[in-house]
C-alpha positions as CSV (number, residue, x, y, z in Angstrom):
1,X,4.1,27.7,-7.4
2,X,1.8,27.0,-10.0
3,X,4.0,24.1,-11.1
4,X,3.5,22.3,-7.7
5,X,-0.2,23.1,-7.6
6,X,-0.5,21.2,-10.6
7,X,1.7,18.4,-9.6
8,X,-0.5,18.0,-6.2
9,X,-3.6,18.1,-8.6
10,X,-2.2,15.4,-11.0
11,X,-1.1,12.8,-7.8
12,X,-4.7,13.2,-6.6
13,X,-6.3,12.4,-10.1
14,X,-4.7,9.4,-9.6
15,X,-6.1,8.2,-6.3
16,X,-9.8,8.6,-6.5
17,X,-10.3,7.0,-3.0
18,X,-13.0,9.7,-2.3
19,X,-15.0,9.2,-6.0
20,X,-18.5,8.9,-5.5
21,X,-18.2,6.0,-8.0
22,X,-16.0,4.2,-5.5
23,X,-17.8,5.0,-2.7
24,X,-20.6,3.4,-3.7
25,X,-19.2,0.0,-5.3
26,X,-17.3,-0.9,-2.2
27,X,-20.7,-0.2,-0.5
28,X,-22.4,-2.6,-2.3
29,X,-19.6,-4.9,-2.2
30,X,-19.9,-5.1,1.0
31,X,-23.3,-4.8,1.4
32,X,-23.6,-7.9,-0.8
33,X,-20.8,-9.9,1.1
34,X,-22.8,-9.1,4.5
35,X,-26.3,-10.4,3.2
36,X,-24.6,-13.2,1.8
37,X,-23.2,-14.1,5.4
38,X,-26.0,-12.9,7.4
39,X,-24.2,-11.0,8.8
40,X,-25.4,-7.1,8.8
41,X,-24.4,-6.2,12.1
42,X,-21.0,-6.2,11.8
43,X,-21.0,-3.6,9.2
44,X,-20.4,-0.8,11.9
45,X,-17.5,-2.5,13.3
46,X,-15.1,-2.1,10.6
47,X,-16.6,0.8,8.0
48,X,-16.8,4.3,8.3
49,X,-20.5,5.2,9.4
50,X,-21.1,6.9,5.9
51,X,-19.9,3.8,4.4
52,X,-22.0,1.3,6.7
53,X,-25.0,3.3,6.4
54,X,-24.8,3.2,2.6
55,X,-23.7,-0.9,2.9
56,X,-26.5,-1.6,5.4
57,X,-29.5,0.1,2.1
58,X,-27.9,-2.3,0.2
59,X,-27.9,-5.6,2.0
60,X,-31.4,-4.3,3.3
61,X,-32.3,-3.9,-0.6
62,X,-31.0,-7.2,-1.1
63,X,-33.4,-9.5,1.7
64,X,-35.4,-11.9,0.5
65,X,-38.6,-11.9,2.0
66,X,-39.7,-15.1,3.7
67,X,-43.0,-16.7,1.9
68,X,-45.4,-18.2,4.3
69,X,-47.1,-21.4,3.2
70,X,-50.6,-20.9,1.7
């Protein structure tokens, strides 16, 4: 038993899908990708919600404000 616990605990070292590190790099990946295409909105149409939310801070992080002329 102990044998297959440890085998179960070695195949899931190996796929970190859930790493916070992760996580958060394909958030601003595509956080990035949806600012760069102005394109925020369709974040929640193909993410998780945790993952949009965590997208949307970083395309929101990443507006440029618009200067008014003087």
């Amino acid at each position: 038993m102990d044998f297959l616990q440890g085998q179960l605990e070695a195949k899931a070292a190996q796929r970190p899908e859930d790493a916070p590190e992760r996580l958060f790099t394909e958030a601003c990946l595509h956080g990035l990708r949806a600012r760069l295409c102005d394109d925020v909105d369709s974040l929640d149409g193909y993410l998780s919600p945790q993952m949009a939310a965590m997208a949307r801070k970083v395309a929101d992080a990443l507006e440029v404000p618009q200067l008014t002329p003087a």
